[in-house]
N, C-alpha and C positions, 0 to 999 in steps of 0.2 A: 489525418483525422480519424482514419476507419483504426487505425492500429492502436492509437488512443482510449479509441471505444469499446477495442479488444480487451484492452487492456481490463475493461472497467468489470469483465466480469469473473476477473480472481480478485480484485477486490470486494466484489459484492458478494461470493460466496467468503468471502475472510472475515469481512467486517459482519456481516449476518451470522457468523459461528461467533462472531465475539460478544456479540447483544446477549447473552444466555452463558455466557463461557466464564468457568472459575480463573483460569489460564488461559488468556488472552495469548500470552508469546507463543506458545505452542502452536495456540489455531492459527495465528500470522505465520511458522515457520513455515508450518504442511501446506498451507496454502502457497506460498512461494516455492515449496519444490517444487510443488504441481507443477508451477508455470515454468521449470528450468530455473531455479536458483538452487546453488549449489549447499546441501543441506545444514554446513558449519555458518555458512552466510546468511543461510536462514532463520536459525536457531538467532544468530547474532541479533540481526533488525528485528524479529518479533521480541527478544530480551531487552532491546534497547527502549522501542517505543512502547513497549507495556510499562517500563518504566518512567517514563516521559510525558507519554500520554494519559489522559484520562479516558476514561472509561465513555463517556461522553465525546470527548475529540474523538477517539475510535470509531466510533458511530456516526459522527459527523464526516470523517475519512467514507465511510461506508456509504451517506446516501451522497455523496459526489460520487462517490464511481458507479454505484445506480443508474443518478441519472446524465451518466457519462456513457452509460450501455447502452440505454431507452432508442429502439431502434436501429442499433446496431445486429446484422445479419452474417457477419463475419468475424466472428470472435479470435483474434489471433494471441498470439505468446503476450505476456507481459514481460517487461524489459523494467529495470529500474527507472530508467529515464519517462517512461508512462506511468509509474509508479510517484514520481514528485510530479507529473504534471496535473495528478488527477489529485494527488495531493494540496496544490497549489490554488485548485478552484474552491475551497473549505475554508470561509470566512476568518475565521479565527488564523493566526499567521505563525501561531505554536505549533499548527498540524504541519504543514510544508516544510519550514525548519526541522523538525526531528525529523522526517523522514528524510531528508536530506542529509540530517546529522550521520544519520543511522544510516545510510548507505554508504559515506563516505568512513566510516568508523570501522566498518566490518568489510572494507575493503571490496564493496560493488563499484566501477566505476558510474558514470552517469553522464551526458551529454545536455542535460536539463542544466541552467542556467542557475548560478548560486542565489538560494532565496537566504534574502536579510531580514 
């Protein structure tokens, strides 16, 4: 659960650079290097899901890892697999799918359970 939480906060600086951001995929790659994803992989899932995504689901991506951070004291690595799970809590069921797509696309593995 704490690593989840970790998780939540390279997505919240990702999706908060995207609210304002002409190039959404870019701010998704940098941010994913950050966390240790490999920067061709990077480049990959932010080019994927800016294309997939709306601009809104992105934002919506965003305040699920918010308030997936709220309280969290131990900020650790993000992993793809915290990456679809925090995805997975965002109502709309088109967020979790791409991200998923998009992981599995540009060749991240993931341990997170195939969302339909």
């Amino acid at each position: 659960m704490g690593r989840t939480r970790g998780a939540g906060a390279g997505l919240v600086m990702m999706t908060l650079a995207l609210a304002g951001c002409a190039d959404p995929s870019a701010r998704i790659a940098s941010s994913l290097e950050r966390y240790g994803f490999a920067p061709g992989q990077s480049q990959c899932v932010g080019e994927r899901l800016e294309k997939n995504l709306s601009l809104g689901q992105l934002q919506q991506l965003g305040r699920a890892a918010r308030a997936t951070r709220e309280g969290d004291t131990t900020p650790g690595r993000l992993t793809i697999g915290d990456f679809v799970r925090v995805a997975g809590q965002v109502k709309d069921p088109k967020v979790p799918f791409e991200v998923t797509k998009a992981a599995a696309g540009c060749g991240i593995v993931t341990s997170a359970p195939a969302v339909l």
